[in-house]
C-alpha positions in Angstrom: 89.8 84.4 84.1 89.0 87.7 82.4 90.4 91.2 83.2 88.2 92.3 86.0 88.2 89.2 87.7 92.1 89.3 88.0 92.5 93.0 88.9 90.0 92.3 92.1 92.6 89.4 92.5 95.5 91.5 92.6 93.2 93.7 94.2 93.2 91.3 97.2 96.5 90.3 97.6 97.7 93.8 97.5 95.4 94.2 100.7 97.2 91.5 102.3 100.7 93.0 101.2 99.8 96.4 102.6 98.5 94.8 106.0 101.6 92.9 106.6 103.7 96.4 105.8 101.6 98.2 108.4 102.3 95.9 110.7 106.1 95.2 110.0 105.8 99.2 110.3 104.0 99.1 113.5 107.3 96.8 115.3 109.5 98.6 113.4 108.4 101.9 115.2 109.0 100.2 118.5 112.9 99.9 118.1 114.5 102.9 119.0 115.9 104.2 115.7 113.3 102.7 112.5 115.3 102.7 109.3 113.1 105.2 106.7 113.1 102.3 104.3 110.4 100.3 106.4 108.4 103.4 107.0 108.1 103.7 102.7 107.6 100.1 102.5 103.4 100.2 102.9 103.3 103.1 100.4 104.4 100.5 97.5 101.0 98.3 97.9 99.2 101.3 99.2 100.1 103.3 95.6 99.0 100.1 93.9 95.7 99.5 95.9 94.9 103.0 95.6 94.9 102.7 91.0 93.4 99.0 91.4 90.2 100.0 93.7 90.1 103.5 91.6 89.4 101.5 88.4 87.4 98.8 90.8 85.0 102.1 91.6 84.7 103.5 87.9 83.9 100.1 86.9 79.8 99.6 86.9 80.0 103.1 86.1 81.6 103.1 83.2 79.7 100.0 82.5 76.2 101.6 82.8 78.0 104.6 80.6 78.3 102.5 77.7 75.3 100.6 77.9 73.5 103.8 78.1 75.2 105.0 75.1 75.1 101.9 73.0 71.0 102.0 73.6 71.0 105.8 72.6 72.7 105.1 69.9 70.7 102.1 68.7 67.8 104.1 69.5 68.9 106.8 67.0 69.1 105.0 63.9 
């Protein structure tokens, strides 16, 4: 499994993570007095899905980039 193909894995599960903490967030909210901990708890996978689908995004951009480059470049000499 190559690079990409395991960040848009980690990419996945850190969706699930982050679902389950909303919800745990969501019944948490319904007790009288939620702890602040549970609150923080869906920023952890949420800070981690946020880098992961950044670099997902720059990805066939970045990938175009170079190809366009290496054929300028080729083109040049």
């Amino acid at each position: 499994m190559n690079w990409s193909n395991w960040l848009r894995q980690v990419h996945r599960w850190l969706s699930i993570a982050f679902t389950l903490a909303v919800i745990l967030n969501i019944l948490a909210m319904t007790r009288s007095e939620p702890a602040i901990w549970v609150g923080m708890l869906a920023l952890v996978p949420l800070i981690l899905l946020l880098a992961t689908g950044l670099y997902l995004f720059a990805l066939p951009y970045v990938a175009r980039w170079r190809t366009a480059r290496a054929a300028w470049v080729d083109g040049g000499q």
